[in-house]
N, C-alpha and C positions, 0 to 999 in steps of 0.2 A: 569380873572385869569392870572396869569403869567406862561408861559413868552408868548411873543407876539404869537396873535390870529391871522397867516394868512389867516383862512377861517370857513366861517359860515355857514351852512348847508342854505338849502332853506325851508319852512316854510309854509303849507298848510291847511285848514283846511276843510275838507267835510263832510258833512251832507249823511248819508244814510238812507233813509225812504222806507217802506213799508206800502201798504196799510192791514188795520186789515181785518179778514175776520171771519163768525158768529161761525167758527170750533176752534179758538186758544183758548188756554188756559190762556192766562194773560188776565186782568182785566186792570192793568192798573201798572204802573213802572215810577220811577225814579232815577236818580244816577247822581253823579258828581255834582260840584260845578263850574270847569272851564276846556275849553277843552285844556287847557295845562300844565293840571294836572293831573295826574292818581290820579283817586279817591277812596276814604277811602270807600264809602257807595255806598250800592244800597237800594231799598224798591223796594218790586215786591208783586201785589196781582194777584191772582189767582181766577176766577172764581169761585163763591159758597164758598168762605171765606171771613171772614169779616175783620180779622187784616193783613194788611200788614206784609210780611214775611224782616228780614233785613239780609242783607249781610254786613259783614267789610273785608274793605282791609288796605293796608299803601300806606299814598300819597306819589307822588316824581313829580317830572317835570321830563313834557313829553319827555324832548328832552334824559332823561334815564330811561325811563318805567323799566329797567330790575332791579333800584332799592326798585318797589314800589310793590305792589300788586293789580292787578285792579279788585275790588269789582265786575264793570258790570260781565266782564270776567269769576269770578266766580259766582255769582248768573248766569249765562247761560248756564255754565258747570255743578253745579248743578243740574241745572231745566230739562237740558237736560235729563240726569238719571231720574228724578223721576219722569215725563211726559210717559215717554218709558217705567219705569213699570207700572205706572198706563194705558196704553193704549191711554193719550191723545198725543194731539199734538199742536204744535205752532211754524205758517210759521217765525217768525221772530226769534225765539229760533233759528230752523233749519237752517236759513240764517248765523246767529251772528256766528254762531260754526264752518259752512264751511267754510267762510270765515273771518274771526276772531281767533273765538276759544282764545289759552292761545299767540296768537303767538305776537311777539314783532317787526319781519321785513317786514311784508305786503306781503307777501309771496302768501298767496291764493288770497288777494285783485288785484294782479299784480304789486305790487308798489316795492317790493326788489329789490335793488338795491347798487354796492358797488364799490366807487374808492378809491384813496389814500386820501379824505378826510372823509370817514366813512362810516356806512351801512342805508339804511334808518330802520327808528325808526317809529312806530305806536302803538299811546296810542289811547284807546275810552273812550275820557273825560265825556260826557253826554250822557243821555239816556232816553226818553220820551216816555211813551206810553199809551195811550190814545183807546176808543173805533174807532177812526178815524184811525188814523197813529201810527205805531212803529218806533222812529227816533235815531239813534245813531250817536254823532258828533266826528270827530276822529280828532286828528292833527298828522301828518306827517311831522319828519327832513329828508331833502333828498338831499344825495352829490352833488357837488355843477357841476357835468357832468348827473346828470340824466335827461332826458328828458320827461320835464313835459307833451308833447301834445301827445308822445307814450306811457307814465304813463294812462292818460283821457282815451285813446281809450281799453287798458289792463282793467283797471277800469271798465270800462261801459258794456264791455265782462262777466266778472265773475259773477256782478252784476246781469245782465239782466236774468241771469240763475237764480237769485231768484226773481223774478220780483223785484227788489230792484232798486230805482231811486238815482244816486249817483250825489250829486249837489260838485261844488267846491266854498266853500264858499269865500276865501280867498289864495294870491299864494303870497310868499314872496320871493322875490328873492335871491339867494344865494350870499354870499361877499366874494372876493378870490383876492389875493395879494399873489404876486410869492415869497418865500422864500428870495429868491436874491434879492430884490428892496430894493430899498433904505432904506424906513423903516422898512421892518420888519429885514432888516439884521441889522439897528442900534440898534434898539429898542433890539435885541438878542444878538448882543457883548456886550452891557451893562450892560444886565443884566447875561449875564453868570460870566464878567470881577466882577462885583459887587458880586455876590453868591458863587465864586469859583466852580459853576458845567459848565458843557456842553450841557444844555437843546439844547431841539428842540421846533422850533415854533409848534405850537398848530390848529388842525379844532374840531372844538368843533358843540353840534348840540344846541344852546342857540343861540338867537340874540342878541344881544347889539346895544347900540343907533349907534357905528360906521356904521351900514347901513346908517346914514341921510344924510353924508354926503360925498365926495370922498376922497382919499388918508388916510383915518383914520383907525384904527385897534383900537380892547381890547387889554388893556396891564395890567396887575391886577385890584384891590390890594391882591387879595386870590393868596399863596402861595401854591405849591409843597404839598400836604402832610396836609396840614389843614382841618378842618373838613367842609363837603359841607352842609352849612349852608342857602345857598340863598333860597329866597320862604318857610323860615322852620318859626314859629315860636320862637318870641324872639330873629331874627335877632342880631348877633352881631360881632365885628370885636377888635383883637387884638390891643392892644396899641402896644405893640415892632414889629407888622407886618408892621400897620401903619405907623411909623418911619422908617421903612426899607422899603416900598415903595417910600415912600417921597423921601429919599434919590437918589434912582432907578431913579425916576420921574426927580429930579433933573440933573441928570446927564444924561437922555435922551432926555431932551428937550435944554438942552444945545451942546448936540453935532447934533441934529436935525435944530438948528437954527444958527449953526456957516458955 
């Protein structure tokens, strides 16, 4: 998106399993389609029923869970209530809610955290559960100063309080380029010069291919104000935005290269 993208959040994704025990109340559950998605749907059966119960939410990408509604989320905050009048129980219900529950910044997990490039963000994309294991896989955007190996041990702390095993599936590194340097301050007179505004460069919590490689930034083509379309359905992109990046493009790779 524009205008120039100085910094990328960092990018993780962990597995939280608990082992089933003969006292819980699920049967068996699953939600999500990817875990860097907040998911539309959950299906949860219950013990001594035979149709899967369904939950709906609204997706978004993960890296702004606050625009979606996560299905798991709610099918647990549900369950929670109705297990409690009924008298049952289920250690991983009990688990998901203390440290989960509705929240969006990893708060109870130990993971919150916030600098001048943003707050961490936690979506629970999937969720498995099986007469073996109840497994929910979470992705995590995390400013690009948090400290992933004081994160792990916070982690493994709250966790262990539900007997809950927290694996770290995957750790992406954050991408950060100082306002001042060379490109991103060209890349920003350009496009302010071209727009007639006075933006400021951008930390966003989305990866872009510019992690591949060094000295590279996002720089659009999604403008100020256009509707956030990516990851939606029917993908599509303006002709006259098009043509005004182009332009943009041109004249930044020309004073980039001179």
């Amino acid at each position: 998106q524009f205008p120039a993208i100085y910094a990328e959040k960092g990018i993780a994704s962990i597995a939280l399993s608990q082992k089933r025990s003969e006292g819980d109340a699920i049967l068996s559950a699953k939600g999500g389609t990817a875990v860097n998605i907040v998911p539309s749907d959950a299906e949860v059966t219950l013990k001594g029923e035979d149709e899967p119960r369904t939950f709906a939410g609204v997706s978004a990408h993960a890296s702004t869970p606050h625009l979606g509604v996560n299905a798991i989320s709610l099918a647990m905050e549900e369950l929670e209530y109705e297990l409690s009048e009924k008298g049952l129980t289920d250690n991983f219900v009990t688990a998901y809610r203390a440290l989960i529950g509705q929240e969006l910044d990893g708060y109870a997990l130990g993971l919150a955290y916030s600098d001048g490039t943003g707050d961490t963000t936690v979506n629970a994309g999937l969720l498995h559960i099986d007469e073996v294991e109840a497994r929910v896989t979470i992705n995590i955007r995390y400013p690009v100063s948090f400290d992933v190996d004081a994160a792990k041990e916070r982690l493994r702390v709250n966790a262990d309080a539900f007997e809950i095993k927290a694996e770290w599936l995957s750790v992406i590194e954050p991408l950060y380029m100082p306002k001042d340097s060379h490109l991103i301050s060209t890349l920003m007179d350009v496009y302010n010069e071209a727009t007639g505004l006075s933006g400021e460069a951008l930390a966003i919590g989305g990866g872009t291919y510019a992690r591949s490689m060094p000295n590279i930034c996002g720089f659009g083509p999604a403008f100020p104000g256009e509707p956030d379309i990516a990851h939606q359905a029917n993908e599509w992109a303006s002709v006259n935005s098009l043509l005004a990046g182009a332009a943009i493009y041109r004249e930044a790779l020309r004073r980039l290269a001179d």
